[in-house]
C-alpha positions as CSV (number, residue, x, y, z in Angstrom):
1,X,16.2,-30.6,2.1
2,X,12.8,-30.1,0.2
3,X,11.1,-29.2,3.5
4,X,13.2,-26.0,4.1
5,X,13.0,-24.9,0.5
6,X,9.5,-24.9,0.2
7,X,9.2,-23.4,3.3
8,X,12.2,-20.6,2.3
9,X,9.4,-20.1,-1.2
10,X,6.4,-19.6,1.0
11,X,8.0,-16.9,3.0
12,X,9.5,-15.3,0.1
13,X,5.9,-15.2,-1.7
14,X,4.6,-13.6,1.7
15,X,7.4,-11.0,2.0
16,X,6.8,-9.7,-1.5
17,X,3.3,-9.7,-0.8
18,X,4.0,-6.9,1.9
19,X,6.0,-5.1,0.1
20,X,3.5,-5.1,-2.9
21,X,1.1,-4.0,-0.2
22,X,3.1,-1.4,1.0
23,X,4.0,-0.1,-2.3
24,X,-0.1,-0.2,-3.5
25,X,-0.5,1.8,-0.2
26,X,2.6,4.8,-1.1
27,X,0.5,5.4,-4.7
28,X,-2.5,6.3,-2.5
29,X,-0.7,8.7,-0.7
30,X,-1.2,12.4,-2.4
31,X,2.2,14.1,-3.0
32,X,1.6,16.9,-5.1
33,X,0.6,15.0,-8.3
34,X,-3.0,13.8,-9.5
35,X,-3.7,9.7,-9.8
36,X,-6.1,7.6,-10.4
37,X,-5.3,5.4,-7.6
38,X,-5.9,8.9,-4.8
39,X,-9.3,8.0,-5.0
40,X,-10.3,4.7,-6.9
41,X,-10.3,2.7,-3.7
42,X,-12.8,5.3,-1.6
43,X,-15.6,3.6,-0.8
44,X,-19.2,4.7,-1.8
45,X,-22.5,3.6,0.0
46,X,-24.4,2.6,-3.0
47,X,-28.0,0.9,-2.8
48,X,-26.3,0.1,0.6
49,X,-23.2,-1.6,-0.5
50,X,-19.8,-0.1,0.2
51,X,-18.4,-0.1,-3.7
52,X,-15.1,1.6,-4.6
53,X,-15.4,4.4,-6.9
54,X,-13.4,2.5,-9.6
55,X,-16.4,0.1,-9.9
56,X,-18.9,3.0,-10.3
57,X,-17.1,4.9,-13.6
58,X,-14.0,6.0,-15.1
59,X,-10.9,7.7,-13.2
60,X,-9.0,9.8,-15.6
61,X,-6.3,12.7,-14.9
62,X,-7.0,15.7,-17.6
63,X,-4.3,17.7,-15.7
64,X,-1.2,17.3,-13.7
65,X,-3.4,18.8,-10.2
66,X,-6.8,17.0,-11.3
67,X,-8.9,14.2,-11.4
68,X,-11.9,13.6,-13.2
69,X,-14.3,11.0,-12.4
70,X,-17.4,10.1,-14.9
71,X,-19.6,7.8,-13.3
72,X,-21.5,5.2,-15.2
73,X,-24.7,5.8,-12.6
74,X,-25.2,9.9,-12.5
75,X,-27.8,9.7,-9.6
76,X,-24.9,8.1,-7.5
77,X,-22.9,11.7,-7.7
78,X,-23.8,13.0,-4.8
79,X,-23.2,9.4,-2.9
80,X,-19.6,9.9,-4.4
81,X,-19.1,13.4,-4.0
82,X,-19.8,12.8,-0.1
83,X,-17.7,10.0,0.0
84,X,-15.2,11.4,-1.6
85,X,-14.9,14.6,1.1
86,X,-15.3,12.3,4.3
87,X,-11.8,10.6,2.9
88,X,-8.5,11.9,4.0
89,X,-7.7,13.4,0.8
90,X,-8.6,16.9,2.0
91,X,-10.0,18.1,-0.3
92,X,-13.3,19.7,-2.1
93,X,-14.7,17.6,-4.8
94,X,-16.8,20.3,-7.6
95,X,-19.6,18.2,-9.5
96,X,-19.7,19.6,-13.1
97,X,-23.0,18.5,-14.6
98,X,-22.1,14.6,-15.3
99,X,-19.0,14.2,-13.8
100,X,-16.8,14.6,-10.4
101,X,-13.8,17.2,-10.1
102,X,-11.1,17.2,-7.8
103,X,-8.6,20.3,-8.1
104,X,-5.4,19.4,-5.9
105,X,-4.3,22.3,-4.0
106,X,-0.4,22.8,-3.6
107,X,1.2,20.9,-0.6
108,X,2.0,23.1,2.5
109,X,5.0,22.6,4.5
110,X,3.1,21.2,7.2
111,X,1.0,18.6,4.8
112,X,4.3,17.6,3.2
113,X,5.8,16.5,7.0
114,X,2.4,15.0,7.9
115,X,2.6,12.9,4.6
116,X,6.5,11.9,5.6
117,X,5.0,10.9,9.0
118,X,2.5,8.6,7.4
119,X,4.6,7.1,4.7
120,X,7.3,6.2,7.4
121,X,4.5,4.8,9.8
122,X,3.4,2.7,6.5
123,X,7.2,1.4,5.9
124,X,7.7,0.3,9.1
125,X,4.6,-1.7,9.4
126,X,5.6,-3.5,6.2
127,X,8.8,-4.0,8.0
128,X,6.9,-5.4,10.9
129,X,4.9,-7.4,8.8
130,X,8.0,-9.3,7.1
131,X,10.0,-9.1,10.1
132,X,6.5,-11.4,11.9
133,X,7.1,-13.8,8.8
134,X,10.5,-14.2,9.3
135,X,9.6,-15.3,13.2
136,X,7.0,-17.5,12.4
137,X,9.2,-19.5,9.9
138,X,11.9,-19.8,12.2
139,X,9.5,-20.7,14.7
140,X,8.3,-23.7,12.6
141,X,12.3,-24.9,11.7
142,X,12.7,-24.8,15.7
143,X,9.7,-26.6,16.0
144,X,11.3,-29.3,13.3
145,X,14.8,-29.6,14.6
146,X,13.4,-30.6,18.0
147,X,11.4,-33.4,16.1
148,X,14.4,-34.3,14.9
149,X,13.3,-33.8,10.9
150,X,15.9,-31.2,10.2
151,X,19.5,-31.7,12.1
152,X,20.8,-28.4,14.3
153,X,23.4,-27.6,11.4
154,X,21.3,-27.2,8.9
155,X,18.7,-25.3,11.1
156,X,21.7,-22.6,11.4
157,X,22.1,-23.1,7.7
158,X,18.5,-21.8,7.0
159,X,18.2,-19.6,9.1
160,X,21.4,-17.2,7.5
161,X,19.6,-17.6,4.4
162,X,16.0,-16.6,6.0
163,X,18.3,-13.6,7.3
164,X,19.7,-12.7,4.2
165,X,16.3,-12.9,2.3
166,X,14.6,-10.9,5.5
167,X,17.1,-8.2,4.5
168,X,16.6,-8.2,0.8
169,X,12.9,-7.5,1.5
170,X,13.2,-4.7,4.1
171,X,15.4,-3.0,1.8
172,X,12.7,-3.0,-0.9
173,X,10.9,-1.5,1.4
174,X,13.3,1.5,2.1
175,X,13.6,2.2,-1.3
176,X,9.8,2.4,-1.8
177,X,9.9,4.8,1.0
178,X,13.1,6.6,-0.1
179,X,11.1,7.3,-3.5
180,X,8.1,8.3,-1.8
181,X,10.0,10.9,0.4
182,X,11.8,12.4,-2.7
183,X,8.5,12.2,-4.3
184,X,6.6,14.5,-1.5
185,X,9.5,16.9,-0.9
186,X,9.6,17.9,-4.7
187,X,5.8,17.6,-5.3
């Protein structure tokens, strides 16, 4: 029926939109290694707008444990540099003349099991998230097959498939988060 299959590509679009999400959120997370991303979405107050630091200069990685920020507007270092330490990167930010210097230190036993805390918290609230879709799509077929526009069989029909999709999705999701692990245990 065309009903349930645009429905079925409207869910699917919103599952892999949480696990995109989820997977943006895992490069954010510090394991060891510098990237751009660990601090391209902190916010700055600038002229009284919060701006991401992306938007105020470059973000470039000169070595494996550093990040190097050159911003296009120098008066807005020290905007930047405070931003950047009221984050939960935990770390020191060193302004070098022009531009911004983060040195990342080495990760701790006790930082690595606080990052595997977090990244597990993230996974399963992408879980969550498609698991919610998944209800509120069955919810609307019920809703249907008691108005009679889609008959009981193929409401059972659907809903294996909405299972089988569901599952697909989660498992993206572990495997982010079984990368991510790996990542912060060697890093």
């Amino acid at each position: 029926m065309v009903v349930d299959r645009k429905i079925l590509k409207e869910m699917q679009e919103s599952m892999k939109r949480a696990v995109e999400h989820f997977r943006a959120e895992m490069v954010g997370i510090r394991a060891g290694r510098a990237h751009p991303a660990l601090v391209e979405n902190i916010k700055v107050d600038y002229y009284g707008v919060q701006t991401p630091i992306k938007q105020m200069g470059t973000i470039s990685i000169p070595e494996p444990r550093q990040i190097l920020i050159s911003l296009w507007d120098k008066t807005a270092t020290k905007a930047v540099e405070k931003a950047i330490q009221a984050s939960q990167l935990g770390v020191m930010p060193q302004v070098d003349g022009e531009n911004i210097r983060i040195t990342l230190p080495e990760l701790t036993k006790e930082r690595r099991a606080e990052l595997l805390r977090i990244v597990k918290k993230y996974a399963e609230d992408a879980r969550v998230a498609i698991r919610n879709i998944r209800r509120d799509v069955l919810d609307e077929l019920r809703r249907q097959e008691k108005e009679g526009i889609i008959s009981e069989d193929e409401f059972k029909r659907i809903q294996e498939e909405i299972q089988d999709i569901t599952d697909e999705h989660i498992e993206m999701v572990n495997k982010v988060l079984e990368e991510k692990e790996k990542e912060i245990m060697e890093g």
